[in-house]
C-alpha positions in Angstrom: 26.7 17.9 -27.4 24.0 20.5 -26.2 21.3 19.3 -28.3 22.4 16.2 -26.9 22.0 17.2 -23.6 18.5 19.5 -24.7 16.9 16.0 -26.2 17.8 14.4 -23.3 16.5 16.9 -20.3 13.2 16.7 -22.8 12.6 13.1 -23.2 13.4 13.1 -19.3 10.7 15.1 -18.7 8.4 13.4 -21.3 9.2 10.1 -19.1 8.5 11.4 -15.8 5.0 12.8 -17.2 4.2 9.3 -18.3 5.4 7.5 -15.4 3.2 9.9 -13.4 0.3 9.7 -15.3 0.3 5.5 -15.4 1.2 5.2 -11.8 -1.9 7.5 -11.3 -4.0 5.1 -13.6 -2.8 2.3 -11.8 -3.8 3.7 -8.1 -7.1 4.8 -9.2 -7.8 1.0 -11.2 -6.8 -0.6 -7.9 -9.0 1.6 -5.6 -11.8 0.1 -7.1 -11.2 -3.3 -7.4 -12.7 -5.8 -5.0 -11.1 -6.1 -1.4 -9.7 -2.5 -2.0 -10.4 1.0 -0.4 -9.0 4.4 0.0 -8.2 4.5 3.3 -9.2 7.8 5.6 -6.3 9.1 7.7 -5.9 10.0 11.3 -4.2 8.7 14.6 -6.1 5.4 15.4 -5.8 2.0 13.2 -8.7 0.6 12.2 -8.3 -2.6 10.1 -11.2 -4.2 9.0 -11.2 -7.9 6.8 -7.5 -7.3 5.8 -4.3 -9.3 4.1 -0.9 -9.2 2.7 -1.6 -8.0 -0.4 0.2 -10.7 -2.2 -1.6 -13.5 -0.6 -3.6 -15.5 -2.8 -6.1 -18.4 -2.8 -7.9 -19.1 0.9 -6.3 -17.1 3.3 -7.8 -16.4 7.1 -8.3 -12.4 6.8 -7.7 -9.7 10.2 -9.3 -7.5 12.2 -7.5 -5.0 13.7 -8.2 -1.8 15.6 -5.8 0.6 17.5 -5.7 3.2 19.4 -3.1 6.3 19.1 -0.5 5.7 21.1 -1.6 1.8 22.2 1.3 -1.3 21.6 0.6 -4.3 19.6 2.3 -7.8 20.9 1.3 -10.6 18.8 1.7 -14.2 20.1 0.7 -17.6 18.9 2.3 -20.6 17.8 4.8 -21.5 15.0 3.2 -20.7 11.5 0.4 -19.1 12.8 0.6 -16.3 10.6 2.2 -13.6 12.9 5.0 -12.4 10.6 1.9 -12.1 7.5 0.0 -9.9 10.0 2.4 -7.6 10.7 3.7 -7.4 7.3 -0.1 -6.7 6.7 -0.2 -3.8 8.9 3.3 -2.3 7.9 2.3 -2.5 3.8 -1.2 -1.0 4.8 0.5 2.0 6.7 3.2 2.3 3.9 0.3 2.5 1.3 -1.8 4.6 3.1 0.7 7.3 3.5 1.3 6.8 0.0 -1.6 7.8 -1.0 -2.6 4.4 -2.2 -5.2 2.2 -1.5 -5.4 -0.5 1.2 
């Protein structure tokens, strides 16, 4: 049973080195793909061309620049593309504090 248990805290940590090392691979191959940048962190938000992520094909892309502290309210019709934006913003944000390109 404790070899057992010694194989399998080793393999663990064999696992978690490789999962590290391809999520790594994976950031740094997307960083430099078209459309994709490291973002540089601070207080304002400063959006520039953007998209969901996951949207494919012809999309309209966003501009989008605020300041510390300043309130967002978007408005606009049915199916104009509201919930994409924000989901836009929130996935950039998430990825940015990630560590992750935008």
């Amino acid at each position: 049973a404790d070899l057992d248990d010694e194989l399998s805290a080793s393999l663990r940590k064999v696992f978690d080195a490789v999962a590290l090392i391809d999520a790594t691979r994976a950031l740094g191959r997307l960083g430099g793909e078209p459309g994709w940048c490291w973002p540089a962190l601070g207080r304002d938000l400063d959006l520039e061309g953007f998209a969901h992520p996951t949207l494919t094909g012809d999309m309209v892309t966003n501009d989008l620049k605020l300041d510390a502290g300043a309130c967002l309210v978007l408005t606009g019709p049915n199916a104009g593309g509201k919930s994409s934006v924000a989901r836009a913003v929130a996935l950039a944000s998430i990825y940015a504090q990630a560590g992750a390109p935008v």
